[in-house]
N, C-alpha and C positions, 0 to 999 in steps of 0.2 A: 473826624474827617477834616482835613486839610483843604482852605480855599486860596486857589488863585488867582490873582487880581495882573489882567494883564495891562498898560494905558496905551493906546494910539493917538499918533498925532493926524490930524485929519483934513481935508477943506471945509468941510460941512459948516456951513453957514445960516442957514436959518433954521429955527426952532420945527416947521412942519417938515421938512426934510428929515432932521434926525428921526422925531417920532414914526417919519415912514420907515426909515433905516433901520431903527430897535424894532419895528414890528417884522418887519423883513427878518431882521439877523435871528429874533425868538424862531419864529418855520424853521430854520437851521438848526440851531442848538435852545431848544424850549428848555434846557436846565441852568442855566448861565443868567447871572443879571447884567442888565444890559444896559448905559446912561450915557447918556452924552453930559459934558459941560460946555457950552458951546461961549461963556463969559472966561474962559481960559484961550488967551492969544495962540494957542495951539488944536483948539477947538476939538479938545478930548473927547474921545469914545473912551470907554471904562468898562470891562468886560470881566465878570466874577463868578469862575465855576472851577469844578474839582478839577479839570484840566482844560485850559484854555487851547484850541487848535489855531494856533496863530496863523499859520499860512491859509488856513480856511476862511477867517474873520477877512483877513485881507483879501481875498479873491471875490468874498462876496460883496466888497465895498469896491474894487474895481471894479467888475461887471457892473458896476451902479453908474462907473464912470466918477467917483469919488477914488482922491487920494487917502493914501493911509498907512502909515508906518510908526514901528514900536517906539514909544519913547522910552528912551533908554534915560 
């Protein structure tokens, strides 16, 4: 089985915010692993499952009122 590893670049700035955001984005997709690096100047989300739905990831991080877009 094949995994995908997609990264965003994000605003998410403090540490309690992401862990609300991973538990958040898990309710959405419970099969995906989900991490923040928030010590990378692009303040990475990191999202790892057999198929990553990008425009989904992203919409639930706007409706949060957080930015977020693929690093390419």
């Amino acid at each position: 089985m094949h995994c995908m590893v997609e990264v965003f670049k994000t605003n998410v700035r403090r540490r309690k915010e992401a862990d609300l955001l991973v538990t958040d984005l898990l309710r959405s997709f419970p099969f995906y692993r989900i991490n923040f690096d928030l010590m990378d100047r692009d303040n990475i989300l990191r999202v790892e499952g057999n198929s990553v739905h990008v425009e989904e990831i992203i919409d639930v991080m706007k409706a949060r009122q957080y930015e977020c877009e693929v690093l390419n």
